[in-house]
ZADO-1210 file (C-alpha; in nm, 4 decimals, padded with zeros to 6 digits):
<atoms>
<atom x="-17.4856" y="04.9244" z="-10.8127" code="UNK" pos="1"/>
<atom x="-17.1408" y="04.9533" z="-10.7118" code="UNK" pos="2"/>
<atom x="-17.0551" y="04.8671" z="-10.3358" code="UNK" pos="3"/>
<atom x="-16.8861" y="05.1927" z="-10.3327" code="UNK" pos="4"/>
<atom x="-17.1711" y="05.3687" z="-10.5130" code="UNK" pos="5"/>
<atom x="-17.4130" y="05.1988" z="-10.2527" code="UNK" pos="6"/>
<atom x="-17.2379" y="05.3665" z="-09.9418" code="UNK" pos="7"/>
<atom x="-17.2042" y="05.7096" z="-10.1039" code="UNK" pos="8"/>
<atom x="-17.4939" y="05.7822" z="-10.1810" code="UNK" pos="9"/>
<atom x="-17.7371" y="05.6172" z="-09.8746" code="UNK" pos="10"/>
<atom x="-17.4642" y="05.6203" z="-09.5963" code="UNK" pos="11"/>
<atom x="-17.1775" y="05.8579" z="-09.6206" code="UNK" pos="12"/>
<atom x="-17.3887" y="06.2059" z="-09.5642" code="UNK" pos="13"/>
<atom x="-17.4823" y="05.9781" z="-09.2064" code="UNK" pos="14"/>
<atom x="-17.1056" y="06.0231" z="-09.1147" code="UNK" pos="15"/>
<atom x="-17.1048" y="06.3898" z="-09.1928" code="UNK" pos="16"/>
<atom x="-17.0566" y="06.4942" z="-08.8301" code="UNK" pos="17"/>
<atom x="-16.8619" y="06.2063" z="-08.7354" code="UNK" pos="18"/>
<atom x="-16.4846" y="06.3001" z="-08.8076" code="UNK" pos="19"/>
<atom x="-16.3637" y="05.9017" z="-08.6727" code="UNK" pos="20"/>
<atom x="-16.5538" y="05.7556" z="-08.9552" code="UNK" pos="21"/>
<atom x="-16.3249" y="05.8930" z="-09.1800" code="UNK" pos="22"/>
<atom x="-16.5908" y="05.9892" z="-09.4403" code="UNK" pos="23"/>
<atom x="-16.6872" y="05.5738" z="-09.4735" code="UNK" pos="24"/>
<atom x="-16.3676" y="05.5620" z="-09.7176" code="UNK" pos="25"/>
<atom x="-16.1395" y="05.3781" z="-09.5267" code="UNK" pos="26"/>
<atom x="-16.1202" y="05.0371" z="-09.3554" code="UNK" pos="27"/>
<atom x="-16.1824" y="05.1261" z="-09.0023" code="UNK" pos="28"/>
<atom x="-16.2782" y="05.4359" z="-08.7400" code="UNK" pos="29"/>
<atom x="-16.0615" y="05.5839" z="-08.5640" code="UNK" pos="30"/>
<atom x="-16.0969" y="05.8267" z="-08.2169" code="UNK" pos="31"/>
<atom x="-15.8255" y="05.9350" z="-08.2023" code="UNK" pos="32"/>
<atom x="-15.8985" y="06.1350" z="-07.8533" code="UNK" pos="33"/>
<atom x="-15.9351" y="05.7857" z="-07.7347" code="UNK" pos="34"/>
<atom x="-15.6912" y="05.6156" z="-07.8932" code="UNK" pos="35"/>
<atom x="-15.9839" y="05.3770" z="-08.0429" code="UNK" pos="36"/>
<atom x="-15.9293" y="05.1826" z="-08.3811" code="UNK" pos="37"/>
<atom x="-16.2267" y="04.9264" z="-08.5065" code="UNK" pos="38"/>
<atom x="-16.2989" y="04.7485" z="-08.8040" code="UNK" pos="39"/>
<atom x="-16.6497" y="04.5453" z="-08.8890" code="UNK" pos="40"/>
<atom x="-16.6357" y="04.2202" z="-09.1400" code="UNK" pos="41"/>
<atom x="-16.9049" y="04.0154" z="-09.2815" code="UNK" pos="42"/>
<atom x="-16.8284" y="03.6820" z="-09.4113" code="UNK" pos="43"/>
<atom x="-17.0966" y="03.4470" z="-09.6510" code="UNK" pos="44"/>
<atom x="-17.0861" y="03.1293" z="-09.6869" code="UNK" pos="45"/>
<atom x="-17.0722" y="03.0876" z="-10.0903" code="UNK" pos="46"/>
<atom x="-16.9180" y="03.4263" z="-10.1201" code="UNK" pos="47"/>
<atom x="-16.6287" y="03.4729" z="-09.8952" code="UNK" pos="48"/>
<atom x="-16.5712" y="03.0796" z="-09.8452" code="UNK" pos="49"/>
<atom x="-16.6396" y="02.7913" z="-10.0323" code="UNK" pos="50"/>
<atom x="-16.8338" y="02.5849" z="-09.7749" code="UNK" pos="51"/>
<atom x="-16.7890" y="02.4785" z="-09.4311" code="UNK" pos="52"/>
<atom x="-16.6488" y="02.1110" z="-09.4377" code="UNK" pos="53"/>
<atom x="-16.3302" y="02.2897" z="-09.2721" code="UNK" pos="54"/>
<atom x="-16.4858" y="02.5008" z="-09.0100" code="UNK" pos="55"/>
<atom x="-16.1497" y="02.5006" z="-08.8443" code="UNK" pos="56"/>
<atom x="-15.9760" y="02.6107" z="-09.1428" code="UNK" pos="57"/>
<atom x="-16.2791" y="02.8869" z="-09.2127" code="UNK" pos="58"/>
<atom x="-16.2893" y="03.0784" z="-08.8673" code="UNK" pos="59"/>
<atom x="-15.8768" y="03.1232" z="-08.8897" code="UNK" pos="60"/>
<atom x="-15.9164" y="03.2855" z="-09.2483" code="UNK" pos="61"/>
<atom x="-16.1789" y="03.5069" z="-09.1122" code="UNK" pos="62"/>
<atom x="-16.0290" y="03.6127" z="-08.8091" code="UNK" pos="63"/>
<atom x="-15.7139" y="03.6776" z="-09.0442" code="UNK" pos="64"/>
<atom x="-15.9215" y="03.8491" z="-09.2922" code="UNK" pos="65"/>
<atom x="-16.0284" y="04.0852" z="-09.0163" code="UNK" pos="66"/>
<atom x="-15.7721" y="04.1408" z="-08.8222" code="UNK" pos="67"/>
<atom x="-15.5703" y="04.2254" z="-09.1017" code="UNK" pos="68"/>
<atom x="-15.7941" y="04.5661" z="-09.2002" code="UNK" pos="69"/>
<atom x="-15.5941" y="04.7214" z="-08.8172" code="UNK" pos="70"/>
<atom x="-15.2230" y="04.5571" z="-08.9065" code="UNK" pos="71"/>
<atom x="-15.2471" y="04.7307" z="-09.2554" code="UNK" pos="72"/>
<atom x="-15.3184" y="05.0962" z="-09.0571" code="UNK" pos="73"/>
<atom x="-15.0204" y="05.0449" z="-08.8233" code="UNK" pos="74"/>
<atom x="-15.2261" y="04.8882" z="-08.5506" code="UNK" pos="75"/>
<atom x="-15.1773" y="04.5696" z="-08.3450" code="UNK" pos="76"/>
<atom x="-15.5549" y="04.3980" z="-08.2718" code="UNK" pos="77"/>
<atom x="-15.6493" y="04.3614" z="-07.9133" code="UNK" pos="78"/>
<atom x="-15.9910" y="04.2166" z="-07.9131" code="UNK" pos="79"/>
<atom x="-16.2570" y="04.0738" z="-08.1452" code="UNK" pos="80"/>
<atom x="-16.6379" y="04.0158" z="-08.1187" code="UNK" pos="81"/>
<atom x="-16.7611" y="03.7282" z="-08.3311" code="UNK" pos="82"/>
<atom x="-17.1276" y="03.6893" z="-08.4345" code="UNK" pos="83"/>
<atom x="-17.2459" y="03.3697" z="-08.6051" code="UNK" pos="84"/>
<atom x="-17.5625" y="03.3111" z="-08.8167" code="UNK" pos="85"/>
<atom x="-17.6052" y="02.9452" z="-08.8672" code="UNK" pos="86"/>
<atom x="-17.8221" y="02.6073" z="-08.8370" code="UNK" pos="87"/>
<atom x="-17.7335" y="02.2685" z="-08.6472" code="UNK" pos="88"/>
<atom x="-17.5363" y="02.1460" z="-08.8854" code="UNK" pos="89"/>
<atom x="-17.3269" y="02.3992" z="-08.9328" code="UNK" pos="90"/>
<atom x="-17.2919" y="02.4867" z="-08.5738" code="UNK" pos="91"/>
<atom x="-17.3019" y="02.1039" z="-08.4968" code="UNK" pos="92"/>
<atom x="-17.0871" y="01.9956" z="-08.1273" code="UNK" pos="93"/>
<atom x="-16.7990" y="01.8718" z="-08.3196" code="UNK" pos="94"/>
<atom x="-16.7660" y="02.1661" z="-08.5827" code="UNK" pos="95"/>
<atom x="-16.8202" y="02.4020" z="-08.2393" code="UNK" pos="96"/>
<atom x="-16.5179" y="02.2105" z="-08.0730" code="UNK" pos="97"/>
<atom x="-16.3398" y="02.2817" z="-08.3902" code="UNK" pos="98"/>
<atom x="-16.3989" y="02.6246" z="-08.3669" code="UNK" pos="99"/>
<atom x="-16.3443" y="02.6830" z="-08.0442" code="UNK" pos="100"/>
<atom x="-16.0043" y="02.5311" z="-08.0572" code="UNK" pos="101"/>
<atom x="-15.9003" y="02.7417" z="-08.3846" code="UNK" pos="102"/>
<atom x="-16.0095" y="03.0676" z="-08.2253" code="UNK" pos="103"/>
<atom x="-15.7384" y="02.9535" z="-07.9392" code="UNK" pos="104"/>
<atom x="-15.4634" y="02.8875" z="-08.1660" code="UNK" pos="105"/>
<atom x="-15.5253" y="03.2168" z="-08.3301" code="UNK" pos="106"/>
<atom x="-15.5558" y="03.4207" z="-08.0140" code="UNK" pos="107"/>
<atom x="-15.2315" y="03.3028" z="-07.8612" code="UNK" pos="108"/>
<atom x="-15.0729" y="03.3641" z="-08.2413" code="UNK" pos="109"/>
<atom x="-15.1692" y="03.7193" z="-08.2962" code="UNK" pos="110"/>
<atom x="-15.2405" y="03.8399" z="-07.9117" code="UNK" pos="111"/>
<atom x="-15.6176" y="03.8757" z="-07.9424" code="UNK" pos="112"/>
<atom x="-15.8653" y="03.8138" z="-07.7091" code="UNK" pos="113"/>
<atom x="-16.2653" y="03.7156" z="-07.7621" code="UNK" pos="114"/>
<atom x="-16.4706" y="03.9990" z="-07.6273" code="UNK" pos="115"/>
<atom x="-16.7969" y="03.8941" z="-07.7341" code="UNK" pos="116"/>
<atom x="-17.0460" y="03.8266" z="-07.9772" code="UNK" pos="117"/>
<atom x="-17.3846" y="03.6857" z="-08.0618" code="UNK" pos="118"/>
<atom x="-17.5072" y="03.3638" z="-08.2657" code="UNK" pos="119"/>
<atom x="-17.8156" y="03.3494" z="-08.4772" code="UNK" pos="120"/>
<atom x="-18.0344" y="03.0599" z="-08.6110" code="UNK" pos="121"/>
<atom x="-18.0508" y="03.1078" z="-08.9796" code="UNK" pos="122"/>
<atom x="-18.0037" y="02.9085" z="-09.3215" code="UNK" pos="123"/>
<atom x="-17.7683" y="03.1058" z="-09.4295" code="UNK" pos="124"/>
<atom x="-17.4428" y="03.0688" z="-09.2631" code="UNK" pos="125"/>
<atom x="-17.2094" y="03.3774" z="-09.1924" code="UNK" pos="126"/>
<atom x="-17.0045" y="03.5313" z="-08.9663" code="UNK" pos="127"/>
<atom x="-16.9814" y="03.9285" z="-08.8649" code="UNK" pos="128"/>
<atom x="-16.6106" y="03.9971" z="-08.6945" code="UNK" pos="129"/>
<atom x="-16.5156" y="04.3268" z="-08.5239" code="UNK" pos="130"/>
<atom x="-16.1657" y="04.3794" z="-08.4364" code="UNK" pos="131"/>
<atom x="-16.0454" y="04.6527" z="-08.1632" code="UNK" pos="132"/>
<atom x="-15.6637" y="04.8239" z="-08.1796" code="UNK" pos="133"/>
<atom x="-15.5650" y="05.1348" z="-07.9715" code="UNK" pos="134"/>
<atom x="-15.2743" y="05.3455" z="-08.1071" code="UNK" pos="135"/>
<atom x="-15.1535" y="05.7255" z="-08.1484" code="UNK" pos="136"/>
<atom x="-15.2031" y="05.7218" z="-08.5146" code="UNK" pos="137"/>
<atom x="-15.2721" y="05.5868" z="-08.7856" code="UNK" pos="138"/>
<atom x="-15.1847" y="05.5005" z="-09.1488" code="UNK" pos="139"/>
<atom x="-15.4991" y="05.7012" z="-09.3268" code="UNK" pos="140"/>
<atom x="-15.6086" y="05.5621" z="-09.6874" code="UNK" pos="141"/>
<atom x="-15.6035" y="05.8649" z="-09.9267" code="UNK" pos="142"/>
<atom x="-15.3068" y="06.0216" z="-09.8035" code="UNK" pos="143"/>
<atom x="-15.0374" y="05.9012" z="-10.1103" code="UNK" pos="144"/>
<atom x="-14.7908" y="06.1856" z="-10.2393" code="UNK" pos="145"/>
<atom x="-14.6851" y="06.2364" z="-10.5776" code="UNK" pos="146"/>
<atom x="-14.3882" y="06.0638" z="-10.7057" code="UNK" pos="147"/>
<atom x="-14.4399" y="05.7778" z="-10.3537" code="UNK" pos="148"/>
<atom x="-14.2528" y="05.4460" z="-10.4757" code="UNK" pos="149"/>
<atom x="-14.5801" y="05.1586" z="-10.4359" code="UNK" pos="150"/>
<atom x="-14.4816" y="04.8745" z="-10.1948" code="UNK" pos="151"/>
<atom x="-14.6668" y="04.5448" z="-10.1623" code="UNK" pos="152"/>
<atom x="-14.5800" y="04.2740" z="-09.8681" code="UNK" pos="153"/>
<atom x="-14.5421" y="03.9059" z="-09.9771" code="UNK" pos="154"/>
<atom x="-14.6560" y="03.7515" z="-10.2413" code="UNK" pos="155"/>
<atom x="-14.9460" y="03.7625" z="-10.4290" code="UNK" pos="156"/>
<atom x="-15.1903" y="03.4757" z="-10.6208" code="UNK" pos="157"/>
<atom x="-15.1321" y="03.1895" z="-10.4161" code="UNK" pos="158"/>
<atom x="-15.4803" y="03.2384" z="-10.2667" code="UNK" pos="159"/>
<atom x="-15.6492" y="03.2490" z="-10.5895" code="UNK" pos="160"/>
<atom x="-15.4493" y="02.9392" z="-10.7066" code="UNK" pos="161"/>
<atom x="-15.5769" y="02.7516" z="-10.3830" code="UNK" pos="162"/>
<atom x="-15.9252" y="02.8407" z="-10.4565" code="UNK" pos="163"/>
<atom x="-15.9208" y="02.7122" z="-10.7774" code="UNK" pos="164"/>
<atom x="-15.7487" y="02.3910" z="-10.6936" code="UNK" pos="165"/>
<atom x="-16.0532" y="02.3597" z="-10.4087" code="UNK" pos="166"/>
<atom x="-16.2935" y="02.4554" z="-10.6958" code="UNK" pos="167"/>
<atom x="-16.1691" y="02.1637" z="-10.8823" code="UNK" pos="168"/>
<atom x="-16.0413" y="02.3893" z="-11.2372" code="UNK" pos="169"/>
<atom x="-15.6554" y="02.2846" z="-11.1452" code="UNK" pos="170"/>
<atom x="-15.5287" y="01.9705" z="-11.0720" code="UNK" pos="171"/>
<atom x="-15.1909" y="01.9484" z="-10.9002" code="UNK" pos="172"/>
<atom x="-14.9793" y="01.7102" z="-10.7007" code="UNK" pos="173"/>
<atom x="-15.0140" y="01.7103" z="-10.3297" code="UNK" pos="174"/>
<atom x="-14.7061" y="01.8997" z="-10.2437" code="UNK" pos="175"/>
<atom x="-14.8385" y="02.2139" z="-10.4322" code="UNK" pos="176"/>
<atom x="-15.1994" y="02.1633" z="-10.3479" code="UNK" pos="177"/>
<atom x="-15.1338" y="02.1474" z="-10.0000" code="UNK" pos="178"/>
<atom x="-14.9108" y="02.4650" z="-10.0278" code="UNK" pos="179"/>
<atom x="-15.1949" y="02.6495" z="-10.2256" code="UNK" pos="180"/>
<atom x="-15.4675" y="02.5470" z="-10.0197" code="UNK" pos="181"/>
<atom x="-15.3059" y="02.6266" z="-09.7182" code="UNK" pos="182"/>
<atom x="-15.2183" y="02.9797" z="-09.8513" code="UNK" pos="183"/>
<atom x="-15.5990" y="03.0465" z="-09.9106" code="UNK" pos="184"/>
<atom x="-15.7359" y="02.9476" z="-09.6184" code="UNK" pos="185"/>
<atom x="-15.3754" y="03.0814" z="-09.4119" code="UNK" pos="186"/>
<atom x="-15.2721" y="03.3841" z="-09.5410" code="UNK" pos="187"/>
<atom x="-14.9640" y="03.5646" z="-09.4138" code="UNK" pos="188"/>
<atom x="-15.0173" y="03.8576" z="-09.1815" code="UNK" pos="189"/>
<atom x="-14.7109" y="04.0397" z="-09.0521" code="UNK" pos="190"/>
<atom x="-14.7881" y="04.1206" z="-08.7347" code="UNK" pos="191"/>
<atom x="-14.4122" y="04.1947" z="-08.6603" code="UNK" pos="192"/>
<atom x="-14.4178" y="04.4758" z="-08.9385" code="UNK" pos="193"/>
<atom x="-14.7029" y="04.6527" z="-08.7749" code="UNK" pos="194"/>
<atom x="-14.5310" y="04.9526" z="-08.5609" code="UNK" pos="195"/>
<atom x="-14.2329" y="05.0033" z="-08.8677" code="UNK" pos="196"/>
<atom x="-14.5347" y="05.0814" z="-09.1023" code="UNK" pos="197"/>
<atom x="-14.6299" y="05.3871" z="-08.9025" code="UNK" pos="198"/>
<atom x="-14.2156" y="05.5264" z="-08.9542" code="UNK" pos="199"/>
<atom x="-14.2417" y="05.5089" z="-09.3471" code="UNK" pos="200"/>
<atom x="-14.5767" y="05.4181" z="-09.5046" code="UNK" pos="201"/>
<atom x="-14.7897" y="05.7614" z="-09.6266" code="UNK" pos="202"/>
<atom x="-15.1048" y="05.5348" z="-09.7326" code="UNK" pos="203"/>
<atom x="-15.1810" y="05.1836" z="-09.6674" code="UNK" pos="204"/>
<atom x="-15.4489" y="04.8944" z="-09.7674" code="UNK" pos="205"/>
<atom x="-15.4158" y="04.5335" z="-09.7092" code="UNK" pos="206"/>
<atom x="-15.5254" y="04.3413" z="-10.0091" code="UNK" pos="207"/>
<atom x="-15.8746" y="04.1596" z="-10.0318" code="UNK" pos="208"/>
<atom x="-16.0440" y="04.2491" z="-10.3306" code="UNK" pos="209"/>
<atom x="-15.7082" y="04.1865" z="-10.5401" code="UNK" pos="210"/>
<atom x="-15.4198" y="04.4139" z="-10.5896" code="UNK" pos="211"/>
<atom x="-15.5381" y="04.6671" z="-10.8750" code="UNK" pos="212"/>
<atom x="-15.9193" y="04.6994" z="-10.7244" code="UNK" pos="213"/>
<atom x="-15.7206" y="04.7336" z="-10.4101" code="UNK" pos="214"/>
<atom x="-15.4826" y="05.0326" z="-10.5444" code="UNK" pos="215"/>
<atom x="-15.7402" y="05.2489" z="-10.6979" code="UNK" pos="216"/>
<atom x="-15.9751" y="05.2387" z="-10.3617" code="UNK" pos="217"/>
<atom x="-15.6361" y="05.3811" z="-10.2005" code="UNK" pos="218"/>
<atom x="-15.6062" y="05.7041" z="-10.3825" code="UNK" pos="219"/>
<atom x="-15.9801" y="05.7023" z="-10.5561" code="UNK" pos="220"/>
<atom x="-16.0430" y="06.0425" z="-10.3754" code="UNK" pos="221"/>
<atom x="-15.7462" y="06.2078" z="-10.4939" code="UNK" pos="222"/>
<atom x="-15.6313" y="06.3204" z="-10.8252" code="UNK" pos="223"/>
<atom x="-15.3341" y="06.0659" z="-10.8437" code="UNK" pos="224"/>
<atom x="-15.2979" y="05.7621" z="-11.0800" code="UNK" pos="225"/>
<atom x="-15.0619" y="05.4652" z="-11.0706" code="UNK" pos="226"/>
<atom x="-14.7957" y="05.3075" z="-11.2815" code="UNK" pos="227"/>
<atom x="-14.6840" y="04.9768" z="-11.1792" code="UNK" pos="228"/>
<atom x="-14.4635" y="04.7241" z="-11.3219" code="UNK" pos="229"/>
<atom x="-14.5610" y="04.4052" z="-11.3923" code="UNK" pos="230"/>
<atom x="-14.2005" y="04.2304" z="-11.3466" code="UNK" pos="231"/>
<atom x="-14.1979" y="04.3597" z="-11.0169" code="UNK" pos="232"/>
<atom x="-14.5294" y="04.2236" z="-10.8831" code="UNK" pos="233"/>
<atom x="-14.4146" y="03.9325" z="-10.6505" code="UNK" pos="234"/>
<atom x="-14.5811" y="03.5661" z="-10.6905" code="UNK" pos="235"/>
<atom x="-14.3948" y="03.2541" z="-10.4622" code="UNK" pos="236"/>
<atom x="-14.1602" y="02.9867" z="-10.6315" code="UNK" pos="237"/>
<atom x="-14.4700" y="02.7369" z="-10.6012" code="UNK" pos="238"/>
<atom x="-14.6900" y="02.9580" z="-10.7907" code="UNK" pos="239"/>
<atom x="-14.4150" y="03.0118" z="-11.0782" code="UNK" pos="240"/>
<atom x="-14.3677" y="02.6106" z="-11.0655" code="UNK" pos="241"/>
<atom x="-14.7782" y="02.5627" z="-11.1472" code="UNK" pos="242"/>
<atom x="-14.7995" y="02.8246" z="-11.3837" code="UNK" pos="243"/>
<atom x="-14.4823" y="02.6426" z="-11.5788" code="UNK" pos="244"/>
<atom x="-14.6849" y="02.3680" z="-11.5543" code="UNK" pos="245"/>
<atom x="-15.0068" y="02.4432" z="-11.6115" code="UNK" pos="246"/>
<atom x="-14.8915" y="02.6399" z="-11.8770" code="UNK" pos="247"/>
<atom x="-15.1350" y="02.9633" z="-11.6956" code="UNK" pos="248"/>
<atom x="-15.0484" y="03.3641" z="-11.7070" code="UNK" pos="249"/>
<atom x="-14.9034" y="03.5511" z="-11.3950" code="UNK" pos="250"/>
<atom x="-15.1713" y="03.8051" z="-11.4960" code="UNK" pos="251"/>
<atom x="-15.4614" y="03.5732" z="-11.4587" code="UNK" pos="252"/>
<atom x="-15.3645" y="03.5291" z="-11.1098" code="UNK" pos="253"/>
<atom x="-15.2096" y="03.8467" z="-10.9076" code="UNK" pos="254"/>
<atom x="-15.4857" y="04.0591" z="-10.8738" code="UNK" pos="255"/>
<atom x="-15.7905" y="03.7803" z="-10.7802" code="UNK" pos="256"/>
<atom x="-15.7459" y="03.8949" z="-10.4502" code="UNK" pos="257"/>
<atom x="-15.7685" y="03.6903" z="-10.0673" code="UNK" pos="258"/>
<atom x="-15.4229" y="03.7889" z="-10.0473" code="UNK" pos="259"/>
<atom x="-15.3729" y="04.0271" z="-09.7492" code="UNK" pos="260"/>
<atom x="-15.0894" y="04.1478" z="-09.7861" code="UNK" pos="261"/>
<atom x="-15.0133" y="04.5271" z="-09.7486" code="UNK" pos="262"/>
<atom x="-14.9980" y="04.7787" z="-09.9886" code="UNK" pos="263"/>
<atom x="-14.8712" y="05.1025" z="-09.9389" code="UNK" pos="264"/>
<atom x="-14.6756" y="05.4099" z="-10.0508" code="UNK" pos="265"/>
<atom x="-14.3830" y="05.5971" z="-09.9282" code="UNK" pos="266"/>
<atom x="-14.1445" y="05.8440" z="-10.0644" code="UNK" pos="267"/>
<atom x="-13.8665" y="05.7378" z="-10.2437" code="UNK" pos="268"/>
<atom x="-13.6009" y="05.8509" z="-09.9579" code="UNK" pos="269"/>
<atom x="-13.7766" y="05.5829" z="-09.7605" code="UNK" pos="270"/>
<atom x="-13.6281" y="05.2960" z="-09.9510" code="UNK" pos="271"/>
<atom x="-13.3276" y="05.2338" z="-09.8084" code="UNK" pos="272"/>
<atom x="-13.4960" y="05.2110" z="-09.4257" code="UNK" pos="273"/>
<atom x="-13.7846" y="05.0042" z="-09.5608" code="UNK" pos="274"/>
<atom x="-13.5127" y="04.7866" z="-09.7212" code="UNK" pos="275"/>
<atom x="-13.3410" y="04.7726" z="-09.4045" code="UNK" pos="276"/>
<atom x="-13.6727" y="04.6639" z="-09.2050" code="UNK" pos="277"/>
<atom x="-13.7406" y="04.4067" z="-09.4473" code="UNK" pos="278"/>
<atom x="-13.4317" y="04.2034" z="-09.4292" code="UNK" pos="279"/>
<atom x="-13.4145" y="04.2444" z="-09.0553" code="UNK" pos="280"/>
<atom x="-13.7904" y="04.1445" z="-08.9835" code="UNK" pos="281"/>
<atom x="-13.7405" y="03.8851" z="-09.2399" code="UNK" pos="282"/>
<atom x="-14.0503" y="03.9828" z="-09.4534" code="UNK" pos="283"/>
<atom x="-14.0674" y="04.0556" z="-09.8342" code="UNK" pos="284"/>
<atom x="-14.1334" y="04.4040" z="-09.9734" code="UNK" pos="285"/>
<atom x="-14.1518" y="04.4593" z="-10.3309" code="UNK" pos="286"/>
<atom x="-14.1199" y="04.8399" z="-10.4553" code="UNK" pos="287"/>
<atom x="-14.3488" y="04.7382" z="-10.7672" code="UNK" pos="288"/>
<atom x="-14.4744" y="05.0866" z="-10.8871" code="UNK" pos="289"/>
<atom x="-14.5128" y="05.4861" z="-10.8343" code="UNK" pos="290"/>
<atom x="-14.7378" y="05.7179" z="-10.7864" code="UNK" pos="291"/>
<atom x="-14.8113" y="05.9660" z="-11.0762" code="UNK" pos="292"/>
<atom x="-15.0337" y="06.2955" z="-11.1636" code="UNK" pos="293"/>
<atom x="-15.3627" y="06.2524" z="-11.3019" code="UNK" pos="294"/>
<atom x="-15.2464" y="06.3933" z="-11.6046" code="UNK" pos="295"/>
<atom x="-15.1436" y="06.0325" z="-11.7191" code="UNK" pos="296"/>
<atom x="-15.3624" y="05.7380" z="-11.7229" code="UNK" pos="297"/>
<atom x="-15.3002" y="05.4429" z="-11.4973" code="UNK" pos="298"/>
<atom x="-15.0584" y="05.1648" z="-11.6477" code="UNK" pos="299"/>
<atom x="-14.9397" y="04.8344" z="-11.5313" code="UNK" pos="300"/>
<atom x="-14.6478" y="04.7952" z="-11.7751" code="UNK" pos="301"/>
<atom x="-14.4695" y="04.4583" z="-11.8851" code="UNK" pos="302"/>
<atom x="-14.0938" y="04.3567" z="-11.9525" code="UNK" pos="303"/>
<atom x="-14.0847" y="04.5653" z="-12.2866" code="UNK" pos="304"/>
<atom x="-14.2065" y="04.8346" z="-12.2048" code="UNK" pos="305"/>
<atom x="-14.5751" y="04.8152" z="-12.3379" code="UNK" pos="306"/>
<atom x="-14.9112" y="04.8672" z="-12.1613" code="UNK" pos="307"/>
<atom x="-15.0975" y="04.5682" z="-12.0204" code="UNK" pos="308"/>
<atom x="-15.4775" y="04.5756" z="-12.0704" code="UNK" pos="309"/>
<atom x="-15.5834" y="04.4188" z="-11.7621" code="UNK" pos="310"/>
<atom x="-15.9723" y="04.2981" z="-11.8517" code="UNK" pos="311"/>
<atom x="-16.0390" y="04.2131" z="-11.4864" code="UNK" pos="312"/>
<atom x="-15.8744" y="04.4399" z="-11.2217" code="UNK" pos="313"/>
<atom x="-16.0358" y="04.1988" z="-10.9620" code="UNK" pos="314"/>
<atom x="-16.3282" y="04.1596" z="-10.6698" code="UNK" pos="315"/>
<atom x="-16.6583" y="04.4278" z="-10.6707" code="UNK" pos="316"/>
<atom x="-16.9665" y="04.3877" z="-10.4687" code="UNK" pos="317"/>
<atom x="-17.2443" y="04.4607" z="-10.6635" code="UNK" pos="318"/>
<atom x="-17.5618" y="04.5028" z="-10.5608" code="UNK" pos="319"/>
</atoms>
């Protein structure tokens, strides 16, 4: 069964007469009365990271991971809880010092502070985060117009390409594997972006399950497709350099997901202002796509002009 599948049909009917849940199809709750924004993320060892022989490198993608569900809605984080399941080894003294010391670097970097949390002795190692924002408003998922111009922060496939140099299927030198590596366990989050979003962006989604999978959960309640094109979709130099190499497809790698970056809409009079934003904030945004009726299929199109028939769209739960 389909994650999504999972929730509406055992869960969402539990929400019914809780409006801040946002009908369990967004990212995070929101009161708005009290200015309350919180998002929940569970991390697996095996599943969501590779293993733990960087624990330091592990806890800062996590804490990225999570706190990137409130930058995406327009939200700054304020506080997280962390909750640990875990054995000795994995929460050994030195790998706790390590820990310890990235959650520091990571607070002072993004403003958060540690609120709480819980620890758990288990076989299975994972970690639960929940981040805490307070804001006005917020940038709803669902909420695209017809004819918006798609936006995505960034670039996108680097992650994946780290993962499968750390998975051992790509061999590179050490300049790029560094890069790569650093890119999936690192990713970019722009906190500085954060209060512009709220000024231009209808609908927005930070990417985690890839970039298609991503784009259909943001307008999968309304009757709206997409048409993106393919040129458009930004990758970095160093991932063009390894796919030259490599001899690899940009389409094998820009919608794998681990990205988080944000995707969003906005009208097309918005360009020129979110064009403006991006050059003085110093952060990329690609216009890669638009919103269309329902009346058309959704296409990712290529250079000439054709339809791309993308096999694997990118990440599902299934249960």
């Amino acid at each position: 069964m389909h994650e999504f599948e999972l929730i509406n049909k055992y869960f969402s009917k539990l929400s019914n007469n809780n409006k801040s849940s946002l009908n369990l199809n967004d990212d995070v709750f929101f009161k708005k009365s009290k200015r309350l924004i919180i998002s929940v993320d569970t991390y697996v060892e095996g599943i969501h990271f590779i293993n733990f022989k960087n624990p330091n490198l592990v806890i800062k993608k996590i804490i990225r991971s999570s706190i990137s569900d409130l930058i995406c809605k327009g939200v700054k984080p304020k506080y997280y809880f962390i909750s640990g399941s875990g054995n000795k080894k994995s929460f050994s003294a030195l790998n706790l010092v390590k820990i310890s010391n990235s959650l520091k670097q990571e607070q002072k970097k993004y403003q958060i502070l540690l609120a709480g949390g819980d620890t758990v002795l288990s076989s299975k190692l994972s970690f639960t985060i929940t981040s805490i924002g307070f804001s006005k408003k917020i940038i709803y998922r669902n909420n695209a117009k017809l004819n918006d111009d798609i936006y995505v922060t960034g670039n996108l496939g680097d992650s994946y390409a780290g993962l499968r140099i750390l998975k051992k299927k790509i061999f590179t030198n050490k300049n790029l594997k560094r890069y790569f590596v650093n890119r999936y366990y690192l990713p970019y989050l722009h906190l500085k972006l954060t209060n512009k979003l709220l000024s231009f962006a209808n609908t927005s989604i930070d990417i985690s399950d890839g970039l298609i999978t991503d784009l259909e959960k943001l307008i999968n309640k309304q009757k709206l497709s997409y048409k993106l094109f393919f040129n458009r979709i930004p990758i970095s130099n160093n991932l063009k350099k390894l796919l030259k190499l490599k001899k690899l497809s940009k389409l094998t790698f820009f919608s794998k997901g681990d990205d988080y970056q944000i995707l969003f809409t906005a009208k097309s009079s918005k360009f020129r202002i979110i064009n403006k934003i991006s050059k003085s904030l110093g952060i990329k945004i690609s216009k890669i796509g638009k919103i269309c009726s329902n009346s058309q299929k959704s296409q990712i199109i290529d250079q000439k002009g054709e339809k791309i028939d993308l096999k694997k769209k990118g990440y599902y739960h299934l249960f």
